[in-house]
Structure formats: structure tokens, C-alpha cells
C-alpha positions in Angstrom: 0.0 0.0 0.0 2.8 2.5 1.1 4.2 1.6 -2.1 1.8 4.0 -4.2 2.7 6.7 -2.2 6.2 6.1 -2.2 7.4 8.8 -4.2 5.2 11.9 -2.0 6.7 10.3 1.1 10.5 10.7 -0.2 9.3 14.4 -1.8 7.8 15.0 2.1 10.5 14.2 4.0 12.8 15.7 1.7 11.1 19.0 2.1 10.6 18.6 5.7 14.5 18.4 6.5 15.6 21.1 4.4 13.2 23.0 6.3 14.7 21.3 9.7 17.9 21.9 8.8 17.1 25.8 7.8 15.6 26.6 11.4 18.3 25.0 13.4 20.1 27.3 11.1 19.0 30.2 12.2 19.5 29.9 16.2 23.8 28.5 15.2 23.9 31.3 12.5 21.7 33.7 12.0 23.1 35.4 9.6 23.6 33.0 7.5 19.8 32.0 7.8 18.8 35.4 7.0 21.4 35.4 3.8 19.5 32.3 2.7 15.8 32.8 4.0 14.3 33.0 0.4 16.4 30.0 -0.8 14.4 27.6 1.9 11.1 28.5 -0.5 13.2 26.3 -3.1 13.1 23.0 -0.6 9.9 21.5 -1.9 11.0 21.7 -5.9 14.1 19.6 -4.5 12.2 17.4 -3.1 10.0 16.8 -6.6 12.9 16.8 -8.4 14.6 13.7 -6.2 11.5 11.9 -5.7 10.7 12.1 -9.7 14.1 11.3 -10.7 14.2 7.9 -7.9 10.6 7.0 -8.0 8.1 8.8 -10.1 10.0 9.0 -13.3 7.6 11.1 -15.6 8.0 14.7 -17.1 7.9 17.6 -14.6 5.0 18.8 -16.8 3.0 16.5 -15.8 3.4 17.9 -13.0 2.2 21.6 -14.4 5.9 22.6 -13.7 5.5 24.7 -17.1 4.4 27.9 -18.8 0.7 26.5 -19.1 -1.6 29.2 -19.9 -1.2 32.4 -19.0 -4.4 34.8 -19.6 -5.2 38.5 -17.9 -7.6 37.4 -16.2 -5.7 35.1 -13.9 -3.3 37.3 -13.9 -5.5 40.4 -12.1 -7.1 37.6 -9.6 -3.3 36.4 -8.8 -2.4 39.8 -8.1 -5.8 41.4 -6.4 -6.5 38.2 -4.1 -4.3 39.9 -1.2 -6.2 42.7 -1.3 -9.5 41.8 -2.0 -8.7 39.4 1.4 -7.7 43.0 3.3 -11.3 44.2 2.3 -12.9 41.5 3.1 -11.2 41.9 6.6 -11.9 45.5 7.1 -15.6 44.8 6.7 -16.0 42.0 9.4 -13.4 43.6 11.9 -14.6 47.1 11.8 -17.3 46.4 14.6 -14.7 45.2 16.7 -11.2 46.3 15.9 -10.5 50.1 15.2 -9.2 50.1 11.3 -6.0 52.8 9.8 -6.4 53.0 6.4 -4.0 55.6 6.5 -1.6 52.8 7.9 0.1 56.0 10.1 2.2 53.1 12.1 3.6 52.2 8.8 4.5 55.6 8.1 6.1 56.1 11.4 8.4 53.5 10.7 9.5 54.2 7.8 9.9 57.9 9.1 12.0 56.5 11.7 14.3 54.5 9.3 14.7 58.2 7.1 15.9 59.8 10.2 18.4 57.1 11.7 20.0 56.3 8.9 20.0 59.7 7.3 17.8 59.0 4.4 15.6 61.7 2.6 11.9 60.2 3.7 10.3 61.2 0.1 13.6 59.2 -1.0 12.7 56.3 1.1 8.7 56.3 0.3 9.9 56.2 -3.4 12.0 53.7 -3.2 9.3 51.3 -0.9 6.5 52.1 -3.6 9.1 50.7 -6.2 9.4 47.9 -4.2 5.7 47.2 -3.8 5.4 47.3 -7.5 8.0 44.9 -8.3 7.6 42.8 -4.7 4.9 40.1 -6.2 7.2 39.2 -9.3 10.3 38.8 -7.5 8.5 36.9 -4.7 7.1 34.9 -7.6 10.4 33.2 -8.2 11.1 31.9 -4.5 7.2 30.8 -4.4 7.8 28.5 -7.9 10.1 26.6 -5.6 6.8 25.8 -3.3 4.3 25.7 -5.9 6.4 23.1 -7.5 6.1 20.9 -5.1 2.5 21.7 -2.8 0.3 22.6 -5.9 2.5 21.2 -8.4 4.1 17.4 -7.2 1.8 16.5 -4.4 -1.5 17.7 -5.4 -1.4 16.1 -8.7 -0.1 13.0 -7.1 -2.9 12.8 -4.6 -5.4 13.6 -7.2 -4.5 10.8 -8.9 -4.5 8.2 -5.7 -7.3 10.2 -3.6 -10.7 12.0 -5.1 -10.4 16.1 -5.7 -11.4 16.5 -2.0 -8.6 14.7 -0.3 -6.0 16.2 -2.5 -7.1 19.8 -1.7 -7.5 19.1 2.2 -4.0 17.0 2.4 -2.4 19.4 0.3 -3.2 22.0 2.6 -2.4 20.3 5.8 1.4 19.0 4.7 2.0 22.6 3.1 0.6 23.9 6.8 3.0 21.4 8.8 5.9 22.3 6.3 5.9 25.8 8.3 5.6 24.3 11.6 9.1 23.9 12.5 9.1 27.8 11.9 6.2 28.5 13.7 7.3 26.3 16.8 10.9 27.5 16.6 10.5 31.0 16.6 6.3 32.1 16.3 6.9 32.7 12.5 3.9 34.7 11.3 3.0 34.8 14.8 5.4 36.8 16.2 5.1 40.8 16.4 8.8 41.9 14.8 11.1 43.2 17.6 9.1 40.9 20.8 10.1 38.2 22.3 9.2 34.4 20.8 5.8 34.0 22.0 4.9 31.5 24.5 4.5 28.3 23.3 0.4 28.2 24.0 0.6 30.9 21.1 3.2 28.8 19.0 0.9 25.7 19.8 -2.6 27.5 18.8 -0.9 29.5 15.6 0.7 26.3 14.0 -2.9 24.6 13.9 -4.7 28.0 12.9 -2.1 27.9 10.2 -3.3 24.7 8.7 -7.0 26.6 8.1 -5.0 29.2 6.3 -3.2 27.3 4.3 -6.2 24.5 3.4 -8.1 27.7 2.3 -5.6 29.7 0.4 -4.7 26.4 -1.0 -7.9 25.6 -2.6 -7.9 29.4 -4.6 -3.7 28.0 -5.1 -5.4 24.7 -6.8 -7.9 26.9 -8.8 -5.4 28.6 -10.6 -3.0 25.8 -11.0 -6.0 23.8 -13.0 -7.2 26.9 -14.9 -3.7 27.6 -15.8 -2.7 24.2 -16.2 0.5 25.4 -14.9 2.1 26.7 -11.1 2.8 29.4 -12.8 -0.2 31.5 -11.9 -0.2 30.0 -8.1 3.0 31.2 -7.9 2.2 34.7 -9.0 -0.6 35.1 -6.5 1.7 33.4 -3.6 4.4 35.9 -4.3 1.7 38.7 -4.2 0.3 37.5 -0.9 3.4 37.2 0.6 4.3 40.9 -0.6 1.0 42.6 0.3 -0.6 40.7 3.1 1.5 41.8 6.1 0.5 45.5 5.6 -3.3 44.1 7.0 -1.3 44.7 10.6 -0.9 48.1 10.1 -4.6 48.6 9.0 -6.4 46.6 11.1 -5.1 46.9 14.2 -4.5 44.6 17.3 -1.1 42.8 18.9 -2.2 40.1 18.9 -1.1 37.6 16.1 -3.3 34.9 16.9 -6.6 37.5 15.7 -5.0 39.9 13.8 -2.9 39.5 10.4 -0.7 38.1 8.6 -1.9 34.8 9.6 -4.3 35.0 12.1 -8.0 34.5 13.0 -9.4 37.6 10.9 -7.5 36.9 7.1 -8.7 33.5 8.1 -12.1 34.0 7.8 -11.7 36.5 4.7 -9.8 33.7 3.1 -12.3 31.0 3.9 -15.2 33.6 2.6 -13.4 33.4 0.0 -12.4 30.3 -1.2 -15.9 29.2 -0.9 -17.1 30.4 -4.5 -13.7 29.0 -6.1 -14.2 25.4 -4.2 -17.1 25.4 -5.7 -15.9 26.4 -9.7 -13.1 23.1 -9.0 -16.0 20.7 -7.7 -18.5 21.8 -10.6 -15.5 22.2 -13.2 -12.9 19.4 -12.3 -14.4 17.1 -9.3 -14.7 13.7 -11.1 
């Protein structure tokens, strides 16, 4: 039986230990860690790689690890999901949270940054907005490396073993646990920058609150993976969440990680809102 899974359990563990290796990493050189953050993103195309070349033996495009099809229209949902998740967050936290859209923290900061390091702030805000702009392409690059493997390898490999349910759920949950050794190690996404690690009942509670974000963010992930034919398009919109998302913290506004964003209990239930109408476009479109 463990046979037919073979080849996702040698791409797992594979995965899993570069990630291992790359937290233990940053508490014997951190430095070094921080030199090679990005790089980490690249452990689960390693893994397909090794467990395609030993085991699986087929064509990486089988796999969608291609240039597929690549249309505006997933192209402008890639790149507007993190925000349309922010306003979708702004609307079911205003009654309880107060909301900045003026993001004045974020502006303190980088008005900080002008004045210690001696930096023109107009200078500075030019150079951020630049940044922004180009953010969700260059992120794009590091997130191939995941969407190889999570929406890419595995996902097509469950598909074909499990029914379209089971691949999106397990898909989520093993690309969930694949950050937990972050999220354990030092609070990752979890942890306000500057603080303390948090205690581990927040570690604990934020590594399985992760596994809702990334089940739901996932199944949009899948979406465009199937309409694309390609991870191309997943890894646009991963790049773009991972370049936009954060700034929810200095909009809506609470310390605590475990409600608030990037990965807590209110872009959680934005996401899940969501997904909802794209889970249902797989099931009626590809379910079999």
C-alpha cells in the first residue's frame, strides 16, 4: 500500500528536512539564515525533483511545472486576491477592531528609518513604492520553488490516488506542517517583529490556525493551478500575498497575532469567505 505513495513520502521528508535543517540554522547562525531565507522556498522543488528522478519518473510537466496558460484574467485575480482578502477583513473587523487605512504606524516606521540612517523620507517612500510594484514578481520566483512541489508534485499526485477533495485538504495540511518547525521555533507569522518568541500556547494555537490558512488559500492556489494548467499563476498570487498581506497589521489593528494579520484568526475567515465560491468552480468544473 505505502508503495503507491512512495514517491510523495521521499518528496515530504525531503522538504521537511531542508526546512529542519534551515531553522536550526538560524538559532547557530543567523546570519547566514537570514542570507539564505528565500532560498528555503526552493526545498519543496528539490524534493520533486529527487523523488521524480528515484521513484516517479515522468515529465515535470505532468506535474504543471510549465508555462501553461497564461491569460489576464488570472493574472489580475493572482495579483488582487491579497487585497480583496484585506477588504474583506476590514468589513467583518470594523465592529470590533478600530481600522487605519492611512496605515500611520507604517509611516512612522519608515519615518523612523529616514531619520536614523539619514535617508531623505520622500527618497525612502519612493523607493518602498518601487518595491511594492516589483515585490509580487520577484516573490514569484522563490514561491515556484513551493508551488512546485504543494500545488504542483503533491497535489497532482494525490489527485490521482485520492478524489479532488482529499488532495485539496491534504495538500493543505502537509504545506501547513511544512511551516511548523518555523512556527514552533521562533512564532513565524506569529510573532510581532522586535518581541520576544511568544509563549508556546501561542506557538501551539498559531501552527494549527495555520493549517486553516493554508487548506483555504490552497484551494484558490489549486484553482489557478488547474485553470492555468501550470504553477505558474499560483505562484504569481503566492508571491503577491506574501508581498501585500502583512501591511493588513498596520490597518487593522491589534497585537495580537493569533486574531490579527498576517496569519491569524481575521485573514482566516476572509480567506475561507473566500475560497468558498472558487471550491465550488473546482468541484462543478474538475471534481470527477
Amino acid at each position: 500500500m505505502l508503495t503507491r505513495y512512495a514517491d510523495i513520502i521521499v518528496f515530504y521528508a525531503i522538504s521537511l528536512i531542508l526546512m529542519c535543517l534551515f531553522t536550526l540554522l538560524i538559532f547557530y547562525s543567523p546570519l547566514l539564515a537570514n542570507l539564505i531565507a528565500p532560498f528555503v522556498m526552493f526545498a519543496p522543488l528539490v524534493g520533486v525533483i529527487i523523488a521524480n528522478k528515484l521513484i516517479t519518473k515522468r515529465k515535470l510537466s505532468d506535474f504543471g511545472i510549465k508555462i501553461g496558460i497564461i491569460s489576464p484574467k488570472l493574472i489580475v485575480l493572482a495579483l488582487a486576491y491579497p487585497f480583496m482578502v484585506l477588504f474583506v477583513s476590514i468589513l467583518i473587523s470594523a465592529p470590533f477592531f478600530k481600522i487605519d487605512l492611512s496605515m500611520q504606524a507604517f509611516f512612522s516606521q519608515l519615518k523612523k528609518v529616514s531619520e536614523e540612517y539619514n535617508i531623505p523620507f520622500e527618497v525612502l517612500l519612493y523607493a518602498q513604492i518601487a518595491q511594492l510594484i516589483i515585490a509580487p514578481l520577484f516573490n514569484m520566483i522563490f514561491a515556484f520553488g513551493e508551488e512546485s512541489g504543494w500545488r504542483g508534485f503533491l497535489f497532482q499526485r494525490l489527485l490521482e490516488e485520492t478524489d479532488m477533495n482529499k488532495a485539496l485538504i491534504i495538500t493543505g495540511i502537509l504545506w501547513g506542517i511544512w511551516h511548523w518547525p518555523l512556527i514552533f521555533a521562533i512564532g513565524y507569522n506569529y510573532r510581532i517583529p522586535g518581541e520576544e518568541i511568544p509563549s508556546i500556547e501561542i506557538r501551539i494555537a498559531g501552527a494549527f490556525l495555520f493549517l486553516i490558512f493554508t487548506i483555504a488559500f490552497g484551494i484558490f492556489l489549486v484553482w489557478l493551478r488547474l485553470e492555468g494548467k501550470s504553477v505558474l499563476m499560483p505562484s504569481l498570487a503566492h508571491g503577491a500575498v506574501n508581498a501585500y498581506l502583512g501591511f493588513g497589521s498596520f490597518i487593522i489593528l491589534t497585537n495580537n497575532r493569533l486574531i490579527g494579520y498576517p496569519a491569524g484568526i481575521i485573514p482566516i475567515i476572509s480567506i475561507v469567505l473566500l475560497t468558498l465560491p472558487f471550491y465550488i468552480l473546482i468541484s462543478k468544473k474538475y471534481s470527477k
